[in-house]
N, C-alpha and C positions, 0 to 999 in steps of 0.2 A: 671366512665364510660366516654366513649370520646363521642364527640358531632355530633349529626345525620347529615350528611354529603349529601347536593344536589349539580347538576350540573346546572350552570348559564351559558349560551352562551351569550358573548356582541355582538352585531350587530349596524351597523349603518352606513351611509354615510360619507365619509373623510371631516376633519374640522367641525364635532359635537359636537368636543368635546369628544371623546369618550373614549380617552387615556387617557383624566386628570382625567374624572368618575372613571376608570379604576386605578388610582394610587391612586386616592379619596378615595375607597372602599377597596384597598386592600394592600398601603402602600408599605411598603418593603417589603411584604407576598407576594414575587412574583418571577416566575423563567421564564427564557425564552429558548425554545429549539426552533427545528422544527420539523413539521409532517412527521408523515413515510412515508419515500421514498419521502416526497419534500422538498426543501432545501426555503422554507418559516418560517420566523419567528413565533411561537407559543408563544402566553403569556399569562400566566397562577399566578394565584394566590389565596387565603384564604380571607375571611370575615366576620369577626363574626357575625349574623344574629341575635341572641338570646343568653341566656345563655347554650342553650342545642342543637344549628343548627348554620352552619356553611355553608356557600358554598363555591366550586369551581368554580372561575371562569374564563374562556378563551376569550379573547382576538380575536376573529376572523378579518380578515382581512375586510378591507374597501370598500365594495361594495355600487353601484349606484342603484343597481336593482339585484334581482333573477337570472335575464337571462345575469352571468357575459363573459365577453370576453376577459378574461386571464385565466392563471393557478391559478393563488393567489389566485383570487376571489372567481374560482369555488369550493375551501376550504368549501366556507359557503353553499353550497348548499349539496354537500358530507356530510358534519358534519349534518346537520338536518335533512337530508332525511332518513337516514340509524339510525335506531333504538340499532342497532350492533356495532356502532361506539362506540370508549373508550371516545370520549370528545360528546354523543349523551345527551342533556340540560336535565334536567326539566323544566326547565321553559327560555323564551328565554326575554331578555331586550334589546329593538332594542333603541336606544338614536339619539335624533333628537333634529335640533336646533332652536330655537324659531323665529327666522327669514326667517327660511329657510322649515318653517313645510310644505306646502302645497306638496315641490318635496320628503323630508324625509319620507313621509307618503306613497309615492307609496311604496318604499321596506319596509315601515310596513306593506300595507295590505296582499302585495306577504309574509311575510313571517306570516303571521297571517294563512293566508291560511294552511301552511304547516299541521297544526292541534295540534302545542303545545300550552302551554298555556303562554301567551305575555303580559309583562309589559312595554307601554310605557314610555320613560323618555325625559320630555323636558327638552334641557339644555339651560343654558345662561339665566337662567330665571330673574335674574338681571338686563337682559337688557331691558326689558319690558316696563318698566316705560319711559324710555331716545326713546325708537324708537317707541313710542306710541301704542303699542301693549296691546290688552285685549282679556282676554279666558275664557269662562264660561267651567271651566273644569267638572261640574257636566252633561252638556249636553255633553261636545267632550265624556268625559266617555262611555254613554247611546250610543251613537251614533257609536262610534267605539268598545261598546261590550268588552272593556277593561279594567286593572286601569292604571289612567295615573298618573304620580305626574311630580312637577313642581322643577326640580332642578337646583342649582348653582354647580358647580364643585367648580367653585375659589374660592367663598363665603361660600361652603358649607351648602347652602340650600336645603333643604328636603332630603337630605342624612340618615336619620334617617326614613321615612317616605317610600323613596326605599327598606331599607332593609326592612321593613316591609310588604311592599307589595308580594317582593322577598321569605322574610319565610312563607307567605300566596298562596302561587302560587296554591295550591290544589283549593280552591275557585273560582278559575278562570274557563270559561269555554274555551274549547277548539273548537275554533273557524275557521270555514273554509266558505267562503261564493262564493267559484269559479262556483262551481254549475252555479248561477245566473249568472255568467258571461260569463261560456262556452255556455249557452242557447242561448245569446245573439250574442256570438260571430258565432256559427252553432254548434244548439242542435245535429244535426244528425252525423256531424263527431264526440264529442266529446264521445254520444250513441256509435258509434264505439269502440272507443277508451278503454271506459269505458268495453265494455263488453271483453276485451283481458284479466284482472283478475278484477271480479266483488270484490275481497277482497281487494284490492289495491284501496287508495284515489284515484279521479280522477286528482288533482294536482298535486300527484306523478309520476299520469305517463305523466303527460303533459311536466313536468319538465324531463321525461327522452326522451322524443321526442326531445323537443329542448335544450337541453343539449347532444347531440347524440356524439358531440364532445370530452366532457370533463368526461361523466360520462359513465361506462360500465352497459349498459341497461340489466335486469335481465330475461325482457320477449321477444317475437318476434315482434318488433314493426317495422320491414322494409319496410311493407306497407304505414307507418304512413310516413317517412323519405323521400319518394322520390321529391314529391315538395315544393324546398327551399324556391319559392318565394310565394309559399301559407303557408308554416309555419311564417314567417314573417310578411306577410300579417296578421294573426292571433294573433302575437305577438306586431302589430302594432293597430290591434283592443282591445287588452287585456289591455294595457296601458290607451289608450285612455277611455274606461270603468271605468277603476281602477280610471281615474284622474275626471271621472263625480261626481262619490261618493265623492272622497273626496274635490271637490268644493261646493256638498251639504252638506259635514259634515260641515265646513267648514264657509260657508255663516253665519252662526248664531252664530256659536262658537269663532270666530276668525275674530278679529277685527281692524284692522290697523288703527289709525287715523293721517294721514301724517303731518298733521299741525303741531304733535309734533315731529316728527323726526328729528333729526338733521341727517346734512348731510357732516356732517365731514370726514365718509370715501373718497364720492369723492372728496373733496377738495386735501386731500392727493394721492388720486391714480391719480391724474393728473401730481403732484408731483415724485412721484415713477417712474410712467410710462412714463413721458415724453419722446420725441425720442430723446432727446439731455441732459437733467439734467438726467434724469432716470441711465443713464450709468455714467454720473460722480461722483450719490451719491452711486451706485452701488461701484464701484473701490476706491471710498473715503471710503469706510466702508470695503474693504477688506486691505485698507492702513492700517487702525486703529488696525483690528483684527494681521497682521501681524508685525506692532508696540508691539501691548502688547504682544506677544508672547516670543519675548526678553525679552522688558525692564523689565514685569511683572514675569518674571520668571529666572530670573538673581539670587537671591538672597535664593531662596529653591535649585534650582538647583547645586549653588555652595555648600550648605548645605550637600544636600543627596552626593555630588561626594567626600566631605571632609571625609563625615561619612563611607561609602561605603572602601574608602581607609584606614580610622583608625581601623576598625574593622578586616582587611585583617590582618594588621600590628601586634596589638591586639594578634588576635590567631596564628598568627606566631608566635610570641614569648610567647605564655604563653600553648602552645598544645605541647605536646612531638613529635620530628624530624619522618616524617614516612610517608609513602604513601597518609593515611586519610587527612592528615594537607594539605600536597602539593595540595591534590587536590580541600578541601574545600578552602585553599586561593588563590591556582594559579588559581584554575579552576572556581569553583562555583562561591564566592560571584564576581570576577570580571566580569563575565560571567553576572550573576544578575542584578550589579551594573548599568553594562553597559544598561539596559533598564528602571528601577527605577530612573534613575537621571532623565528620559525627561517625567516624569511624572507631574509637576508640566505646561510643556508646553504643553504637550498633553489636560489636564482639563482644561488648557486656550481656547484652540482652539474648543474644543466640549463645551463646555460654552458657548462662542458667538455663534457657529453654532446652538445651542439650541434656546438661545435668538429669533434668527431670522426669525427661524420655527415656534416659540411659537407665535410671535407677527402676523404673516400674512406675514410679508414681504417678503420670499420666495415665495409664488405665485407669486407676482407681477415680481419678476426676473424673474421666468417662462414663464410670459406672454410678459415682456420686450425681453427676449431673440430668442422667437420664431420665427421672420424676418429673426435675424443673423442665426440661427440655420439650418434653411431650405435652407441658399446657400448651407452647407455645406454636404446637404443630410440627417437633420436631422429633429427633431419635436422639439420645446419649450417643451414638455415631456425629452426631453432628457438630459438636464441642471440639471433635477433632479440628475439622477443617478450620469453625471458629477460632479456637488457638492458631492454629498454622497463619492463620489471616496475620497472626501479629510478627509475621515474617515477610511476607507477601501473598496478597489476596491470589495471582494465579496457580500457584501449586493447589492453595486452599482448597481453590475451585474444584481444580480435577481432584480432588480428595475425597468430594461427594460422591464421586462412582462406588465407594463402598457401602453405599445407604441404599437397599435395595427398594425402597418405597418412593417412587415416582413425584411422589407430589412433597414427602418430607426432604426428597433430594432437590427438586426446583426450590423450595422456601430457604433450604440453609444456601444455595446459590446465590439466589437475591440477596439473602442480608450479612451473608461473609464481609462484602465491601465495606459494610460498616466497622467493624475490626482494624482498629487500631494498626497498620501494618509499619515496618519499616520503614518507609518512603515517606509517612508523616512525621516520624521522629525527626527530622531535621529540623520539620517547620517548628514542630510542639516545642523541641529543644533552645530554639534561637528566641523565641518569641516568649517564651516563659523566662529565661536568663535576663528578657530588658523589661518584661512588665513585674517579675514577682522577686521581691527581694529573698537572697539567698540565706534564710536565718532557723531557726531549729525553733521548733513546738516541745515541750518537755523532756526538754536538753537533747534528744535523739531524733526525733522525728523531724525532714529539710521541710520545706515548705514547698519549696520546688518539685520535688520526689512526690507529696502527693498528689498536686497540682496534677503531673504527669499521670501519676491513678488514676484521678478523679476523670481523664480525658478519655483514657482506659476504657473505664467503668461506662462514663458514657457512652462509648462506640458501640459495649457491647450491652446496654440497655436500651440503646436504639435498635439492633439488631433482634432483640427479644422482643420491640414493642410492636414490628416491622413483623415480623414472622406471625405475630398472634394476628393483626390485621390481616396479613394473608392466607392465613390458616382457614380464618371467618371467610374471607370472598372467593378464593381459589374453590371451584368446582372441580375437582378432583377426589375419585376414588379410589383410594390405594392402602393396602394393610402393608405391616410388617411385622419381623418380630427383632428384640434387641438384644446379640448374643455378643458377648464382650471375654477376650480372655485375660487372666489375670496372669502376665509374669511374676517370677518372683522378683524378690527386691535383690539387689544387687549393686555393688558400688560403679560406680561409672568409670567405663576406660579413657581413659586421659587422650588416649590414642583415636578413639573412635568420637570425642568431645572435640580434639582440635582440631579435626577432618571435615571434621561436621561444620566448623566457625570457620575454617579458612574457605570449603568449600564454600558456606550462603553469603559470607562476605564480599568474597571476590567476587559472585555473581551480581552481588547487588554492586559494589563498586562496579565494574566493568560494562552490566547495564544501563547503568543510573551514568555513569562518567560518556558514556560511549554518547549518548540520548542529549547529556548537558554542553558537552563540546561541540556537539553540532546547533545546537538552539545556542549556545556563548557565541560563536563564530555568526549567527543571523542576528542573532540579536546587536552585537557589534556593529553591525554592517547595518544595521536599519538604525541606528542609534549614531551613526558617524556619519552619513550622509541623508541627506533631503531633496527637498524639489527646488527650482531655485532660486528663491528666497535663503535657503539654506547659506549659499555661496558669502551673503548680504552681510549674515548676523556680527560679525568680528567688527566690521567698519561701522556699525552701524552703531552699536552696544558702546565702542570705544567712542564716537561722536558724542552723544546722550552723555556718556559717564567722565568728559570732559570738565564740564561745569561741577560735579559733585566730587573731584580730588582724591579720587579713588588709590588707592596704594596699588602696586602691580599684581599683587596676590588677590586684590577683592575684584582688581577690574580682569582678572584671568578668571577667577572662581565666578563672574557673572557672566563672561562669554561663552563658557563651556556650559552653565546652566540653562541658557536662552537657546543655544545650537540644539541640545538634547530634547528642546519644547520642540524645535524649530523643524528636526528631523522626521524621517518615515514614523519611529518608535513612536515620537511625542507628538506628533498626528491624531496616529491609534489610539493613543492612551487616552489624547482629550477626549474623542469621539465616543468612548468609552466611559469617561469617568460620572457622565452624570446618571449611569445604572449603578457605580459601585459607591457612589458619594454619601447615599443616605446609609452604607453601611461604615462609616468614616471610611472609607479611603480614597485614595487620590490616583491619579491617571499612574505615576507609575507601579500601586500597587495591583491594579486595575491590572495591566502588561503582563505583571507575577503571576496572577491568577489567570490568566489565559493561556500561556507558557506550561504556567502548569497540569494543562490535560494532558499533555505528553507525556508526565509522572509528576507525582507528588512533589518529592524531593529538588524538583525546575525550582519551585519559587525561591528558594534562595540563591539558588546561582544567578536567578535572571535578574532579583537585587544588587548582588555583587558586583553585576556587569555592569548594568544601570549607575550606581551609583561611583564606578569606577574612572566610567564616562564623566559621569557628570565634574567630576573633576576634583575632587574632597583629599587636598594633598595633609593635611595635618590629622587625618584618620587613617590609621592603618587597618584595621578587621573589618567587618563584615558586620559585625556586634556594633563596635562604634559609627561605623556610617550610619547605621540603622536608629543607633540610640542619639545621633547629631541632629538626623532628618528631623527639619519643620514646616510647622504648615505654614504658608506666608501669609494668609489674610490674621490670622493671632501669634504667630513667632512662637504657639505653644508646641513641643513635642509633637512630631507625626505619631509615633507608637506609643501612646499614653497608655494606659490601663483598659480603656472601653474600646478603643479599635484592637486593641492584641488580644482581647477577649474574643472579639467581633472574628477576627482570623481563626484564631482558634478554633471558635465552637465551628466554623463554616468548611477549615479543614475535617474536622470530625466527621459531619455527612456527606462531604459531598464525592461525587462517584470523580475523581479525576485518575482519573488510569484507563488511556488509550488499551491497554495492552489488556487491563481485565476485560475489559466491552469485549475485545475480541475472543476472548478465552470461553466467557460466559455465552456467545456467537454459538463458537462450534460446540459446547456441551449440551447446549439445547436445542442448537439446531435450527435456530430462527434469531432474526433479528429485533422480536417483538418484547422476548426479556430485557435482553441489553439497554436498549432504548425506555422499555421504564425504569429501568434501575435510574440510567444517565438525568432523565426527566426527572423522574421523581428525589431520587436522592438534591439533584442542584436547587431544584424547590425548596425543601427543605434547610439545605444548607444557608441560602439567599436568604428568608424567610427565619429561620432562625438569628442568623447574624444580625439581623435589621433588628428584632426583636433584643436582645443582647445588648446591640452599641446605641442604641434610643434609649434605654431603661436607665446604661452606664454612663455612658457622656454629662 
C-alpha cells in the first residue's frame, strides 16, 4: 500500500529561509513547473513524514503581507482561499526568521486567519545564542494558538520535530481571530459585508474586496469597492491591530538582550555599501567570476570537445554507410556537442551567482545600485532582474513583477535582453578562444576572462544607455518608492548552492539541447539534399577535377563542399549572404545567425553541423573546423580578428530569443514591446557589427 498523501503549502517572507527548509525537507524530491495560465515559478516536492504519510509540498512565492501588490504574490492568496484549487494545503507552514519575527508574524497572523490549520517555523534558530535572542516557546505557543518549532535549515535543527508536527496537522485547531479585528476596525461595515454570504468567512470576503484587482470576486461586492481611500484606510487600521497583538505576544515571549549581540553585519555593510569601495569590490568580484570562467573551465571543456569529436569519428566508421549514420554524426551528436562542451562554464557561472545570493550579498548591490539606477529611469529593484538576465532573460522578465512602478517596470523589460545571459556564453566562449590569444596581463589577469567582462560590461552599459533614452521619450506617469531588505550575511549551504546549479543547468541543457536537436536534424536535412541539380554535383565536380590530379581526399573534400553550395541550406545562405557580407561573413555564417532566433546558443551547433557536412575529416572539434574555415577569394582565415569582433559585438545587442519576445508578449500585454525590442535591438546589433568589422578588417 502506498503512503497517505497530505498537501503542505510553504509560506513565508523573502530571506527566511525558506528555500533552503524547502531543499531541507524535500531533497532532490522535487520538480519545478509554473501555475496555469501564469508563467511563475511553481516548486513542488515529496517528504517522508512517517512510515505511512508523506507530503506534498509547494513552494509558494515570497510574500510580505496578504494584501500582495504583484501578480506572483497574489499566487498565495488564490492558492488558500479557494478550497478548489489542485495545490489547496492541508495544513499551511508559514517559516519565519528569528531576527526578523516581530514583522514575519504579521503574514502569520493574516494567514492564520485564513482558517487552515498553521504550523509555525522559526528559522535560523542557530543564531540565537550569537545575537542574544531568548523564546519561551511554550508561552509564544499558548499565545499564538499554534505549534511552533524552532529550526536550523543549515544545521538541521528540529527538522525531525516539523515533520512531526506537519503529520500531526489534524490536532491543530483552525484558527481565525479577524472577527476581533474587524470590530475594531468598524463593526458595522464589516456587519455588512458579512451578511452578503452569511456562509462565507468574513476574511474571505475581506480578502476579496481588496484583492478586487487581482482576484475574480464570486459575490456582488461593488458596493463595498467604491472608496479606495477608505479601504486603505481599513487596511492601514488592520495592520496596525495585527502588529498591537503581536507586540503583546511578544513582550514576554521574545527576548533581545543587546549586550550580547555582535554587530558584525554592520561593520560589513559599511564595507559593501560604501559610495566609492562598494562598487570597486562590486566589479573586483565580477573580475574573479569572469577569470574563473576561463581558466577554471579550460580543461573539461577541451575534454567533452575531444570526446564529442571521437565519438562522431567512432560511429562513422564502425555504423554501416546510410542516411541514419550521416545524420546521427553529421547532424546530431555535433549539433549536441556544440552546447555540452560549455557546460562546465555555464556551472562555473551559476555556482558563484549562487554563492552570492546565498551569502546576502546581492541585497547589498541592490541597495548600492539604486542612486545609479534611478538616473536611468529605473529602481534598485531593477538590478535584480538585470543580474538574473545573466542566467536567462525569461525568468529576468517575470522578475520585474516586483517593481511596483509601471513605467520603471516596462524600461527594466525592454532593456534586460541586453544582459549578457547564458545562451551567449557559448558564442562569447567559442569565438574569443580562436580570435584572443590565451595569455595573462600581470602575471594573473587571462586576457580572455576580461575580454569576457568587457562583453559583460557592455551589455549592461547598453541596457543603461537604452533605459535613460526611454526614460526621456516614454510618456508615462508612475511613482514608486525603493524598499529593500537586508539579510544577514551568512555562509552559503552547499546543499541549497548545488540544487540551485543542477536545477538552472539542466534546464538550460534540456531547453537549449531539446531546441538544437531539432534545428541539427533540419539543418541536416536541408544541408544533404537539394533541387536537382543537387543529384549532378558528385559527377560533375569528379569530371572538372579530372584534369587537376586531385588525390581522393581533396576530390571527396571538394564534392562534399560544392553539394553543401549546391543544397536547400547553401541556397538560403547565398540569398542571404550579400546582407551579412559587409559585416565580414559569408553565407554559412549568415545560416548561424538566423538559426539562431530560436536561441542564442543555435549558432554553434548550426556551425558544427555545417561544417560537419561539409566534410573536414582531419578536424575533429568544433574550435578547429572553425579556426580551419577560409575565405576562398584570399585563402585568409574566415574568423580573423575583425569578423569575431564583428560576431561578438552583434551577439551583444541583438534581441535573438524567440522565447523572450514571447515572455515579454504576455507581461505587457501587447505585441508592440516585443517587436521594438526585436526591431530595434537587430538594428543596433547590424549597425554596430558593420561599424566594428569596417574599422577592423
Amino acid at each position: 500500500m502506498g503512503k497517505d498523501r497530505i498537501q503542505v503549502s510553504l509560506v513565508g517572507n523573502p530571506n527566511t529561509g525558506k528555500t533552503s527548509l524547502f531543499n531541507k525537507l524535500t531533497g532532490l524530491n522535487q520538480k519545478v513547473g509554473n501555475y496555469p495560465g501564469i508563467t511563475v515559478d511553481k516548486k513542488q516536492g515529496t517528504c517522508s513524514l512517517s512510515a505511512s504519510q508523506e507530503a506534498i509540498i509547494t513552494d509558494l512565492p515570497g510574500t510580505y503581507s496578504i494584501n500582495p501588490t504583484s501578480v506572483d504574490e497574489s499566487i498565495v492568496v488564490q492558492v488558500l482561499k479557494d478550497a478548489s484549487h489542485k495545490h489547496y494545503p492541508d495544513v499551511i507552514l508559514v517559516v519565519t526568521d528569528v531576527d526578523n519575527l516581530k514583522r514575519n508574524l504579521l503574514l502569520f497572523t493574516q494567514i492564520q486567519d485564513v482558517g487552515i490549520p498553521t504550523v509555525l517555523a522559526i528559522n535560523m534558530a542557530d543564531q540565537m545564542e550569537k545575537k542574544g535572542i531568548a523564546i519561551d516557546l511554550e508561552k509564544l505557543e499558548k499565545d499564538l494558538q499554534t505549534k511552533v518549532v524552532l529550526v536550523s535549515a543549515k544545521r538541521n535543527q528540529g527538522i525531525k520535530e516539523l515533520k512531526s508536527a506537519l503529520a500531526n496537522y489534524k490536532e491543530l485547531a483552525s484558527v481565525s481571530n479577524f472577527s476581533e479585528v474587524a470590530t475594531k476596525i468598524d463593526g458595522a461595515y464589516f456587519d455588512s459585508l458579512q451578511a452578503v454570504n452569511p456562509e462565507k468567512p468574513l476574511y474571505h470576503l475581506w480578502l476579496e474586496v481588496t484583492q478586487q484587482t487581482l482576484l475574480n470576486n464570486e459575490e456582488d461586492l461593488s458596493g463595498f469597492l467604491d472608496d479606495v481611500s477608505k479601504l486603505k484606510k481599513y487596511q492601514h487600521k488592520e495592520t496596525i491591530y495585527r502588529y498591537q497583538k503581536i507586540n503583546r505576544v511578544l513582550k514576554e515571549s521574545y527576548v533581545i538582550d543587546k549586550t550580547k549581540a555582535k554587530d558584525l553585519r554592520t561593520r560589513l555593510d559599511k564595507i559593501f555599501t560604501h559610495r566609492i569601495f562598494g562598487y570597486v569590490i562590486f566589479f573586483g568580484i565580477l573580475l574573479v567570476i569572469f577569470q574563473s570562467i576561463f581558466d577554471w573551465a579550460t580543461v573539461p571543456m577541451d575534454f567533452i570537445d575531444g570526446l564529442f569529436g571521437n565519438i562522431s569519428e567512432s560511429l562513422k566508421t564502425s555504423m554501416p554507410e546510410g542516411m541514419f549514420t550521416d545524420l546521427l554524426t553529421d547532424g546530431i551528436i555535433p549539433g549536441i556537442g556544440g552546447v555540452v562542451i560549455f557546460i562546465p562554464q555555464i556551472v562555473i557561472l551559476f555556482t558563484l551567482i549562487a554563492v552570492l545570493e546565498e551569502s546576502g550579498y546581492m541585497s547589498r548591490v541592490v541597495f548600492l545600485m539604486d542612486k545609479v539606477m534611478r538616473r536611468f529611469g529605473m529602481s534598485g529593484k531593477s538590478v535584480i532582474p538585470l543580474i538574473s538576465g545573466t542566467a536567462c532573460a525569461i525568468p529576468a522578465v517575470m522578475a520585474t513583477r516586483t517593481i511596483t512602478s509601471w513605467k520603471e517596470r516596462l524600461i527594466t523589460i525592454l532593456v534586460t535582453p541586453f544582459t549578457t545571459c547564458s545562451a551567449r556564453l557559448p558564442v562569447y566562449a567559442i569565438l574569443i578562444a580562436i580570435i584572443i590569444p590565451s595569455k595573462k596581463i600581470f602575471g594573473f589577469l587571462n586576457l580572455q576572462g576580461l575580454t569576457l567582462l568587457g562583453l559583460y560590461i557592455l551589455g549592461f552599459s547598453a541596457a543603461l544607455i537604452a533605459a535613460l533614452i526611454l526614460h526621456k521619450t516614454l510618456k508615462i506617469k508612475s511613482k514608486s518608492f525603493f524598499v529593500i531588505e537586508m539579510p544577514d550575511y551568512k555562509m552559503p549551504s552547499l546543499k541549497n548552492v548545488l540544487l540551485t546549479v543542477l536545477e538552472k543547468t539542466k534546464s538550460f541543457v534540456l531547453e537549449a539541447g531539446k531546441i538544437i536537436l531539432a534545428i541539427s536534424i533540419v539543418l541536416w536535412f536541408l544541408a544533404t539534399h537539394g533541387p536537382a541539380s543537387f543529384n549532378n554535383v558528385e559527377e560533375q565536380v569528379t569530371a572538372e577535377a579530372s584534369a587537376k590530379e586531385l588525390s581522393s581526399e581533396e576530390l571527396e573534400q571538394k564534392i562534399a563542399s560544392v553539394k553543401l553550395e549546391k543544397s536547400y541550406i547553401g541556397i538560403a545562405g547565398k540569398t542571404i549572404e550579400p546582407v551579412v557580407k559587409p559585416l565580414g561573413y559569408d553565407w554559412k555564417i549568415g545560416i548561424g545567425l538566423i538559426a539562431s532566433f530560436a536561441a542564442r546558443e543555435v549558432f554553434v551547433g548550426t556551425l558544427a553541423t555545417i561544417y560537419s557536412i561539409e566534410g573536414v575529416e582531419d578536424e575533429k572539434t568544433i574550435k578547429e573546423r572553425m579556426e580551419a574555415e577560409v575565405r576562398p577569394d584570399t585563402g585568409n582565415k574566415r574568423f580573423n580578428f575583425a569578423t569575431g569582433m564583428s560576431l561578438l559585438v552583434f551577439y551583444a545587442f541583438a534581441m535573438q530569443c524567440m522565447a523572450t519576445l514571447a515572455v515579454v508578449k504576455r507581461e505587457t500585454k501587447s505585441w508592440k514591446w516585443p517587436l521594438i525590442q526585436l526591431i530595434g535591438m537587430g538594428a543596433i546589433a547590424y549597425i554596430s557589427a558593420f561599424i566594428v568589422y569596417q574599422f577592423l578588417k
